[in-house]
C-alpha positions in Angstrom: 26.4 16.2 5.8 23.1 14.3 6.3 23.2 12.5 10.0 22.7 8.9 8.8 22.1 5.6 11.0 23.8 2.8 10.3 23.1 -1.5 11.2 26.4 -0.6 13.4 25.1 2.2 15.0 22.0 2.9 17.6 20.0 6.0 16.5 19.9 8.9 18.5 16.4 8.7 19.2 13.7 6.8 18.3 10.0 7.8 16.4 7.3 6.6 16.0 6.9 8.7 12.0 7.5 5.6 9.8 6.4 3.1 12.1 4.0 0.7 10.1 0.2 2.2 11.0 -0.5 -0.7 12.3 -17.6 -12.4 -2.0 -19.2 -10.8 -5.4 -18.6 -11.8 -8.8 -18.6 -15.0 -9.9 -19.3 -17.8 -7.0 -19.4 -20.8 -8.7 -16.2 -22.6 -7.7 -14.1 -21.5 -10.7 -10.8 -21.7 -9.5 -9.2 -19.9 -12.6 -5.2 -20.5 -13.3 -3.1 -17.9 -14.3 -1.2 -19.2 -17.8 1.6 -17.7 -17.1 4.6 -17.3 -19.1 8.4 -17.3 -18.0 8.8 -15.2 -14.7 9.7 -11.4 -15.5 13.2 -11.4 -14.5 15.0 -7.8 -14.5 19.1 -8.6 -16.6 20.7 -8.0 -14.1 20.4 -7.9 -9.9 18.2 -4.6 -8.7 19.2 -3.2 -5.5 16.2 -2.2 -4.4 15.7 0.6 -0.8 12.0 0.2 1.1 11.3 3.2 3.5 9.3 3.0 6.3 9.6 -0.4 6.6 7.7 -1.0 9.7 5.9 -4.8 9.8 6.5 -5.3 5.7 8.5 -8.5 6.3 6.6 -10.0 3.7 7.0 -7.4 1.1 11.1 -7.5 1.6 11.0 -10.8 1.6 9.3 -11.4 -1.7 11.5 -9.0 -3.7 14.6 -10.8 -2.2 13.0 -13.8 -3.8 12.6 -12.0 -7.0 16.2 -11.8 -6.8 16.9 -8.1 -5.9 19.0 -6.9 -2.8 17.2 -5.6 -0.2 18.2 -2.5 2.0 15.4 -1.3 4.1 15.1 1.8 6.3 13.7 2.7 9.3 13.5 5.3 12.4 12.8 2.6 14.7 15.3 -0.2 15.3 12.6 -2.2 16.5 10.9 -2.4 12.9 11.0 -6.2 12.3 11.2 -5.6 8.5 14.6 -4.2 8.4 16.3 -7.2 9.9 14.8 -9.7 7.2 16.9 -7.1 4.4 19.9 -8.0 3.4 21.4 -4.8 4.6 19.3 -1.9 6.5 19.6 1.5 7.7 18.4 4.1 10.3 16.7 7.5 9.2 16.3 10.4 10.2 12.4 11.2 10.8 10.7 12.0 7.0 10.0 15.7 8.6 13.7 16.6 8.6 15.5 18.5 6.3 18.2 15.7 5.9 15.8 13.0 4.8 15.6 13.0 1.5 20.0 13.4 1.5 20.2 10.6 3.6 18.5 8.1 1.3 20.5 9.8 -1.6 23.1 8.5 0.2 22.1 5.0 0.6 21.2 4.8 -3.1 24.4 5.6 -3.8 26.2 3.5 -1.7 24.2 0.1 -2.0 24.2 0.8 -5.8 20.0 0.8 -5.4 18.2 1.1 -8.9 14.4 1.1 -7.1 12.8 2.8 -4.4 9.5 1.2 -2.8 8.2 3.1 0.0 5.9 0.6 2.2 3.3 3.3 3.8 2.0 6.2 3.0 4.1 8.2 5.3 6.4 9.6 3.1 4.6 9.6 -0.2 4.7 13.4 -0.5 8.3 13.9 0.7 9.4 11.2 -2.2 6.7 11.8 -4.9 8.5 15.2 -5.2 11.9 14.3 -4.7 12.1 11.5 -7.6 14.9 13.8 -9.3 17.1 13.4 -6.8 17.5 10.5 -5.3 19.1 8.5 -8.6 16.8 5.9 -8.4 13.4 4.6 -9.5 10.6 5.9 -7.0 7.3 4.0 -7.2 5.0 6.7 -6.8 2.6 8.7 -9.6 2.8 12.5 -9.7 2.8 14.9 -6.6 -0.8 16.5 -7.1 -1.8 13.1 -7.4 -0.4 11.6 -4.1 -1.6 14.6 -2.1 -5.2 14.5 -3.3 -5.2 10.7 -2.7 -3.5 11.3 1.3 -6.7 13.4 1.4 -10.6 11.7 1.2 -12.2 14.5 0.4 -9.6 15.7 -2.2 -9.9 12.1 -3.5 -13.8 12.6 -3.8 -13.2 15.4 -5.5 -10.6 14.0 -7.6 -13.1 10.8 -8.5 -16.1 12.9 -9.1 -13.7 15.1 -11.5 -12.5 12.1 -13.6 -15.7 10.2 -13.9 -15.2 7.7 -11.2 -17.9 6.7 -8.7 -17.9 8.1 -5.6 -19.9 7.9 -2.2 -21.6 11.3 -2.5 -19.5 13.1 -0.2 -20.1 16.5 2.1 -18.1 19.2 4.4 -19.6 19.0 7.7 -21.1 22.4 7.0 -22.2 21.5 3.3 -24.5 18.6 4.6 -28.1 18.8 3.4 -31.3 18.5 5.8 -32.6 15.7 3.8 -29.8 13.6 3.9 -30.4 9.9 4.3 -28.9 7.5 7.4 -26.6 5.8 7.7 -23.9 8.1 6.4 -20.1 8.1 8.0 -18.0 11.0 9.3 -14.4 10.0 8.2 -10.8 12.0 8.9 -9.8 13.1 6.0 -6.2 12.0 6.3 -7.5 9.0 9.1 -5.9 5.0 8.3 -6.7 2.1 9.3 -10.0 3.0 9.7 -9.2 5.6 12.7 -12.1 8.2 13.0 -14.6 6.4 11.3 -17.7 6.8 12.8 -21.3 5.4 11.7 -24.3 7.8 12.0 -27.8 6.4 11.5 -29.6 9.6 12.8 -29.2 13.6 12.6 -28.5 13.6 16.7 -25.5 10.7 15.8 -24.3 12.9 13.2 -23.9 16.0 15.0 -22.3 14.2 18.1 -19.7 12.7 15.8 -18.8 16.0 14.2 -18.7 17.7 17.4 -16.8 14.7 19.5 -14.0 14.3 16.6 -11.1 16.5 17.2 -9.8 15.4 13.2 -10.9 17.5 10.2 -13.3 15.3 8.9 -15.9 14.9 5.8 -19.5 13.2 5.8 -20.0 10.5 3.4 -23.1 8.3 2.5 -22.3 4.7 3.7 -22.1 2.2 1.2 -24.8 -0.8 1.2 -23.2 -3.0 -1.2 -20.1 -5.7 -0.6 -16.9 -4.0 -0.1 -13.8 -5.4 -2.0 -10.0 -4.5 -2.6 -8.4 -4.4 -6.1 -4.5 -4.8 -6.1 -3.0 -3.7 -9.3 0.3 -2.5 -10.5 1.0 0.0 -13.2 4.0 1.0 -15.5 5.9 4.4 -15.9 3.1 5.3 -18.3 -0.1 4.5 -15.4 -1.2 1.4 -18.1 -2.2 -1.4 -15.7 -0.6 -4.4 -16.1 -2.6 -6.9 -13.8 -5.7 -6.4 -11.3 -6.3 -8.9 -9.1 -9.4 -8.6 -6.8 -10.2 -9.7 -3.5 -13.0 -9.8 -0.9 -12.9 -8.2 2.5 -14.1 -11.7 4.4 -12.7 -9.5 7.8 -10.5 -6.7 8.7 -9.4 -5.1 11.7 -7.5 -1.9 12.1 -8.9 -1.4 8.3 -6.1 -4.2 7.3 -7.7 -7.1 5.7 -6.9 -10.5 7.9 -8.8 -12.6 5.8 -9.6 -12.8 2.2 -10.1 -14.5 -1.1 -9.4 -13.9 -4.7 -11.8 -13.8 -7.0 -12.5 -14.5 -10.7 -14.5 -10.8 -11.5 -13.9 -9.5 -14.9 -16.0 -6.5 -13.7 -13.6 -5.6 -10.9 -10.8 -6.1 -12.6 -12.2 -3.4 -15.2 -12.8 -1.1 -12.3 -8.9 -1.4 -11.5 -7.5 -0.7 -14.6 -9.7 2.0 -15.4 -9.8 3.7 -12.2 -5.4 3.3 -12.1 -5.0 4.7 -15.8 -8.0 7.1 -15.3 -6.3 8.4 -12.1 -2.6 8.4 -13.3 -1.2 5.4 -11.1 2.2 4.6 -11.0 3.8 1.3 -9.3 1.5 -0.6 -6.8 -2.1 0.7 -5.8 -5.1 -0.6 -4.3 -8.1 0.1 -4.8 -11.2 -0.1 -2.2 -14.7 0.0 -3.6 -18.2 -1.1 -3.0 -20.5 -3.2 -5.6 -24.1 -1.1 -5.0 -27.3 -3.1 -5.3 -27.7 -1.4 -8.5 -24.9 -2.8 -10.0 -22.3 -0.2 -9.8 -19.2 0.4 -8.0 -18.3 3.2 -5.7 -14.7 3.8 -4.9 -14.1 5.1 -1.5 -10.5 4.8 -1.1 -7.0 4.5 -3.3 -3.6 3.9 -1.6 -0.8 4.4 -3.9 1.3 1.4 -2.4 1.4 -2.4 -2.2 -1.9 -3.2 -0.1 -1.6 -4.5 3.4 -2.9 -8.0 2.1 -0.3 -8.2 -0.5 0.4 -11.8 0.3 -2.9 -13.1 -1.2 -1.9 -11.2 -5.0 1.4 -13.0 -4.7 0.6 -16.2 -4.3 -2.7 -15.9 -6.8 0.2 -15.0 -9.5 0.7 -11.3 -9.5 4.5 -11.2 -9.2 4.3 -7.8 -8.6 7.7 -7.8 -7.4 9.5 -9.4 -10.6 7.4 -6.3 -12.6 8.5 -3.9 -10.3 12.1 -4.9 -11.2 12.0 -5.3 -14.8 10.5 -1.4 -14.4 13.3 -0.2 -12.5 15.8 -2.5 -15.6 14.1 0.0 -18.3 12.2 -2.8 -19.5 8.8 -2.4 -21.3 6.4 -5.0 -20.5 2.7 -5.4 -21.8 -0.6 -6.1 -19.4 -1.7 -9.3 -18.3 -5.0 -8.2 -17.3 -7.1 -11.3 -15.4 -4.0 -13.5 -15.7 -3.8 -14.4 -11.8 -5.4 -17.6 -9.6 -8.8 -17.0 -7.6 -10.3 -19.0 -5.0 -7.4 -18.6 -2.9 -7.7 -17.7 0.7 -5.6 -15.8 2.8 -5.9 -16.3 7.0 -3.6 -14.1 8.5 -2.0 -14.4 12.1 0.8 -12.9 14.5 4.8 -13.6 14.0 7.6 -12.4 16.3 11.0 -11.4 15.5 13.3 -12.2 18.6 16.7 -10.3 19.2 19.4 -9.9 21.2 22.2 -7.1 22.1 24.8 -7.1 19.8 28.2 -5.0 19.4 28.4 -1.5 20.0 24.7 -1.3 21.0 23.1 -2.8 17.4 20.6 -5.4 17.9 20.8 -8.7 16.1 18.6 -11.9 15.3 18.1 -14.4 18.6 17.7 -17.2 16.1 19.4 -19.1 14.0 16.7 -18.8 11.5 14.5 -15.9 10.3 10.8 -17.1 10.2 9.7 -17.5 6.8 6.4 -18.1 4.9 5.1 -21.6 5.2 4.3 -21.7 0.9 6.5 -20.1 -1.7 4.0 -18.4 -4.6 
């Protein structure tokens, strides 16, 4: 029987596995306004199950105003996002045997119809488990979730499918004329952990040799950088794009952004998402060149770590998600989203208190919520 952790229960131990890892285009004031039609409503109630919930209080919370029921899992009781659920869970670690059983389970039981997994954690444990679990997983293929955990499988993946691509090395595939600055990256790295600039041969071989991560050189990007969060149906056709640029980030999360009105980079998303075989939420990191062309660096197959910003511009990315999981076929809406809106991010607390039997419970009366509805 799979060990499962329930709201009533304190787990045996506690990891730290699905804890959450911690402008271009047009500039001329066009605020553009999505005309959108009635909101995508699924018939009936989804139950829908997040794993790894970590910090995604704002993903939870915008499906539960979608209208699904939330149940959201963890391995760490202290995850804020499972108490802003309607119902949540403890897991077992996404390494053991009885993982994949134990969200079976909760399917099952909370009568779920959708599972959206909030990092990357788990991708290749559920990417190849979508047979089983009885519900809807959000993810595209296996082969394509393990070449995209991996940069330089990505690169090779991009390069392969006509998508443009930093040109990319091995450490020992570098050549001697290679020109500065370039980056040595982790190959599985997030949130921009062991990424380190080199602007000379001495930099470069200091790097490689101080970096105990298996790691790939890449030519650094001199353009702007900017984020495309798109969503795709069962068949990888985009439905909506909506770009973004990077105003700052830190810990390779963007805390401050705006949407922007950029038919170009809304082009890059659907064709790098159908190109690529996307299913569900992605985004999409790329660089506009001096040139004029764009050079992804990096695609996560999730909801991005901005995903505020897309909701309020008009993405409703949640209400797709759930017509998806109803069986419903719905057609793209390609550039229909707001731009010029900016997102500032800051810090929010989640206060609790000892409850029955060891559980921990809400301090306040009220859960914080977002200031603006979208």
């Amino acid at each position: 029987m799979p060990r499962r952790r329930r709201l009533g229960r304190r787990p045996d131990e506690e990891h730290e596995t699905c804890r959450e890892p911690g402008g271009g285009g047009r500039e001329d004031g066009d605020e553009r306004t999505a005309q959108h039609g009635s909101t995508v409503l699924s018939h009936r109630v989804s139950g829908v199950l997040f794993t790894c919930a970590g910090q995604r209080v704002d993903i939870v919370t915008a499906f539960k105003r979608a209208g699904a029921r939330t149940v959201a899992t963890d391995v760490n009781r202290l995850a804020p996002a499972i108490y802003h659920a309607d119902a949540h869970a403890f897991v077992p670690r996404i390494d053991d045997p009885d993982y994949v059983a134990t969200l079976r389970a909760l399917v099952h039981e909370h009568d779920i119809s959708l599972v959206v997994p909030l990092t990357d954690l788990d991708h290749g444990v559920l990417s190849r488990a979508k047979s089983e679990l009885g519900a809807l997983v959000l993810l595209p293929e296996p082969d394509v979730v393990d070449a995209l955990a991996d940069k330089w499988l990505a690169h090779l993946l991009f390069v392969e499918r006509g998508i443009g691509s930093p040109d990319t090395w091995l450490p020992g595939d570098v050549p001697g004329d290679v020109e500065f600055p370039v980056l040595v990256k982790a190959r599985r790295g997030f949130g921009s952990r062991g990424i380190y600039r080199c602007e000379d041969r001495r930099e470069l071989e200091f790097f490689l040799g101080y970096t105990a991560e298996e790691s790939m050189v890449q030519v650094a990007c001199l353009g702007e950088e900017f984020s495309i969060d798109l969503f795709c149906d069962l068949e990888s056709r985009c439905l909506n794009a909506v770009p973004r640029t990077m105003i700052e980030s830190k810990g390779g999360e963007s805390i401050k952004g705006m949407t922007i009105a950029d038919d170009e980079l809304v082009e890059v998303g659907r064709f790098v998402s159908e190109t690529i075989g996307l299913v569900g939420p992605a985004n999409v990191q790329c660089f506009r060149e001096p040139d004029g062309t764009h050079r992804v660096t990096d695609i996560n197959p999730r909801f991005g770590g901005a995903f505020p910003l897309p909701t309020a511009a008009g993405s409703r990315y949640p209400e797709l998600a759930l017509a998806l999981a109803a069986g419903e076929r719905l057609e793209p809406r390609l550039g229909d989203y707001r731009s010029g809106l900016y997102m500032t991010r800051f810090f929010s607390e989640l206060v609790l208190s000892a409850g029955p039997g060891g559980t921990l419970e809400p301090f306040a009366e009220e859960l914080p919520e977002p200031l603006v509805e979208p």
